[in-house]
Backbone bond lengths (Angstrom), bond angles and torsions (degrees), N, CA, C in turn:
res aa  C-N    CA-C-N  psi(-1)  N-CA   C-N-CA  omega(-1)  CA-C   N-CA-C  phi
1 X - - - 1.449 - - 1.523 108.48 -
2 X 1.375 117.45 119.21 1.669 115.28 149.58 1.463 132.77 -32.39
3 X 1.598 106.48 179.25 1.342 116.51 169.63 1.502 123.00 -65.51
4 X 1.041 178.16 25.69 1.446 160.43 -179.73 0.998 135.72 -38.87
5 X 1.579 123.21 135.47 1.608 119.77 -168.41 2.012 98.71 -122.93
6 X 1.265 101.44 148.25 1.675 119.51 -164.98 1.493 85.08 -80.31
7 X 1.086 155.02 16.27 1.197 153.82 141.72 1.586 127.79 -85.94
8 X 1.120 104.16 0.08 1.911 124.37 -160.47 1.587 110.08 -138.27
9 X 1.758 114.59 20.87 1.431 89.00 -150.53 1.498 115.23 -78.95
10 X 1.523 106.00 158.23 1.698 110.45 -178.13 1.495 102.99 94.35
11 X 1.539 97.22 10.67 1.802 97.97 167.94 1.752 104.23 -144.77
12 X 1.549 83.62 133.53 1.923 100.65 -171.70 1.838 95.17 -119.94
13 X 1.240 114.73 138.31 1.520 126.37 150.17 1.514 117.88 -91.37
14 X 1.007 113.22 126.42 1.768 129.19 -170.01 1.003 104.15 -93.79
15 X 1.578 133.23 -47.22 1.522 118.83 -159.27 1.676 98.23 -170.89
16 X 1.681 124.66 159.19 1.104 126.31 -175.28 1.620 106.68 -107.87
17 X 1.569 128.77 159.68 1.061 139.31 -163.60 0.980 105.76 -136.04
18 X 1.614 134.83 -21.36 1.105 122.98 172.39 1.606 109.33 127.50
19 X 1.249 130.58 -123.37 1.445 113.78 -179.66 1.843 87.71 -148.96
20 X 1.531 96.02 113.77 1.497 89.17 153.41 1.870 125.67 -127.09
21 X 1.138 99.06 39.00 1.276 109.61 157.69 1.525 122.96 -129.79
22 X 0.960 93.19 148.70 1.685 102.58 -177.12 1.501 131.58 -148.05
23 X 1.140 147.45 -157.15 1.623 123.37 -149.63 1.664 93.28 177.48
24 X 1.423 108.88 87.60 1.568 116.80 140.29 1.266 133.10 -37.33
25 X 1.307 103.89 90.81 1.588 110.22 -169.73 1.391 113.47 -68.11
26 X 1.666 106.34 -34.22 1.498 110.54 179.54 1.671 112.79 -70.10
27 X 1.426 124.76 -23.00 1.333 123.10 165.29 1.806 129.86 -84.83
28 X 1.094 87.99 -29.64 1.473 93.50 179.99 1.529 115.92 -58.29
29 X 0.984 123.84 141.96 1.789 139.21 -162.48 1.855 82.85 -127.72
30 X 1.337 132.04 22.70 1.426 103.05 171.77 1.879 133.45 39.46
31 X 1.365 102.95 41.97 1.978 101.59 -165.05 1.703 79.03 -90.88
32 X 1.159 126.95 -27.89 1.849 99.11 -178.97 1.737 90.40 99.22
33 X 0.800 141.43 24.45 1.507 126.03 158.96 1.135 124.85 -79.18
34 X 1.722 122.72 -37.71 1.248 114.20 176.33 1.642 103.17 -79.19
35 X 0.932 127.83 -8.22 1.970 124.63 171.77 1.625 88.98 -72.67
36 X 0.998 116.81 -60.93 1.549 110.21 -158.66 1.693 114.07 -72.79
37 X 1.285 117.87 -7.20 1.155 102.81 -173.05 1.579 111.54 -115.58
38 X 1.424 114.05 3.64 1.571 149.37 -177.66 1.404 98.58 -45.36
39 X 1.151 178.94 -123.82 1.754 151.78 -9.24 1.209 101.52 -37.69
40 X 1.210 126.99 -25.13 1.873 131.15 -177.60 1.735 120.35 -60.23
41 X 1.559 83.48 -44.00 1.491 101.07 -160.61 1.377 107.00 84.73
42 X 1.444 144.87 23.30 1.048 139.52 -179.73 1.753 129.89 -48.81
43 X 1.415 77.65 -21.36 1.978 98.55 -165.62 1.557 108.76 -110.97
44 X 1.466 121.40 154.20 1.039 138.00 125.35 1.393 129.94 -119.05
45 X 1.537 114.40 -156.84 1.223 113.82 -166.22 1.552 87.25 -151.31
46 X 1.567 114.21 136.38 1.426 138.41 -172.31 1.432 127.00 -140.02
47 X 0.817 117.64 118.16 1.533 110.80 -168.90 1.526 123.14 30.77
48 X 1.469 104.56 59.58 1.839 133.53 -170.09 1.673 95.25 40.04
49 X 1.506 116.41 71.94 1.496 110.82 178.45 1.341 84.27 -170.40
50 X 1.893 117.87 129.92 1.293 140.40 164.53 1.679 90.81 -52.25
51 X 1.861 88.47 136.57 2.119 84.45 162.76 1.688 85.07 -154.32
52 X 1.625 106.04 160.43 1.480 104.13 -164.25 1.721 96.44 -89.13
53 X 1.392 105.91 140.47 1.843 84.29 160.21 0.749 127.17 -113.65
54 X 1.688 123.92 -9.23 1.640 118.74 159.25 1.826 84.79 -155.32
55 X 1.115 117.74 164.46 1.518 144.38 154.98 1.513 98.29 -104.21
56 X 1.632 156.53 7.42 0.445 127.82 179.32 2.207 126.53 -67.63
57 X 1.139 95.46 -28.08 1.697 76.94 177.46 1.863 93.07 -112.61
58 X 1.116 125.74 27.85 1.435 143.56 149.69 1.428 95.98 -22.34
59 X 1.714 126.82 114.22 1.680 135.47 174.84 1.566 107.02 -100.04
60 X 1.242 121.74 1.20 1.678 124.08 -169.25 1.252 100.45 47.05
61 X 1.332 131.30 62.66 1.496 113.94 175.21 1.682 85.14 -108.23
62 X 1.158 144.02 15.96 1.667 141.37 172.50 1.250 90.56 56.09
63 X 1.163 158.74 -15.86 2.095 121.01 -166.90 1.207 100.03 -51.45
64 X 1.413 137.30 -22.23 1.552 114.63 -168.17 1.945 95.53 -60.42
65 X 1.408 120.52 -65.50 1.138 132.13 156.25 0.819 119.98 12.85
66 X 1.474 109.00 -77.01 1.731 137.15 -166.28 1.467 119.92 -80.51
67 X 1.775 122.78 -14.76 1.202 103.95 -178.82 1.802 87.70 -120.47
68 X 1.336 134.32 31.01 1.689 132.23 -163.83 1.872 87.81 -90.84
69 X 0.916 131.60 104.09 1.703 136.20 166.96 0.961 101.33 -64.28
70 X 1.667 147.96 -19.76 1.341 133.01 162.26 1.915 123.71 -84.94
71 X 1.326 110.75 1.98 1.369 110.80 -168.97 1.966 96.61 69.20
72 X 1.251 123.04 29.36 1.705 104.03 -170.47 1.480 100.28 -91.14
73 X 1.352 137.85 -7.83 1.222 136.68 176.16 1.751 122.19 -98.41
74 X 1.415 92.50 97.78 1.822 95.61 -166.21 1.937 92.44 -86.87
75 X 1.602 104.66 124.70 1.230 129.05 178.29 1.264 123.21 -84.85
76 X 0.836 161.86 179.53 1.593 160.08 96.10 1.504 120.79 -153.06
77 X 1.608 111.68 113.87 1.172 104.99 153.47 1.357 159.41 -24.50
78 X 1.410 124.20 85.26 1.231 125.60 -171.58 1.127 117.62 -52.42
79 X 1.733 108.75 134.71 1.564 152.96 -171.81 2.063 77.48 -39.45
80 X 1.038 139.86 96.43 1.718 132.09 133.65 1.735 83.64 121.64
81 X 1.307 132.28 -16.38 1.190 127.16 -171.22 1.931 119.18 96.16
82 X 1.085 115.45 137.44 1.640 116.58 170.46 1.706 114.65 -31.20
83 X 1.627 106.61 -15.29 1.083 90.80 -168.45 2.152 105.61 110.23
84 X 0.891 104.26 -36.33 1.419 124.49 179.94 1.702 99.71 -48.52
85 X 1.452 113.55 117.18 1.521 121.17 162.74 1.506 106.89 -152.18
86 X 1.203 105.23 157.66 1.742 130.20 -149.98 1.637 90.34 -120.85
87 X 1.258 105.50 160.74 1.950 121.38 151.49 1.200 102.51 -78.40
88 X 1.401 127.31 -2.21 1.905 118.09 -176.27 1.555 109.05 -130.67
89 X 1.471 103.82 33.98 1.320 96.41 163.45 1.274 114.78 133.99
């Protein structure tokens, strides 16, 4: 059995892949969208600059991705997934 957190329930992480997100420091304008749109908490904010602080309960659902107005959040789906599976799919 994986990790699970009482905040996530009906979702287990199996195994790690490594890091496939990452954070253009030279693009990022720091507006706080990928903090705010996180359920993970994946993000903070550091000297007005997105920085990751863990991927650990990281769902690959990309909104960090999807709402970054600078393109500063480089995405990609990991090769089989983090490992990350749900009861819904």
């Amino acid at each position: 059995m994986g990790r699970t957190y009482k905040e996530f329930p009906g979702v287990e992480w199996i195994s790690e892949t490594g890091d496939f997100i990452k954070i253009d420091k030279a693009k990022c304008i720091g507006c706080s969208n990928c903090v705010n749109v996180c359920l993970a908490e994946c993000f903070e904010i550091v000297e007005k600059k997105a920085r990751i602080k863990t991927l650990e309960k990281c769902m690959e659902c990309a909104s960090c991705w999807y709402v970054c107005p600078e393109n500063a959040i480089i995405f990609s789906w990991p090769m089989g997934g983090t490992g990350y599976k749900s009861d819904w799919g």
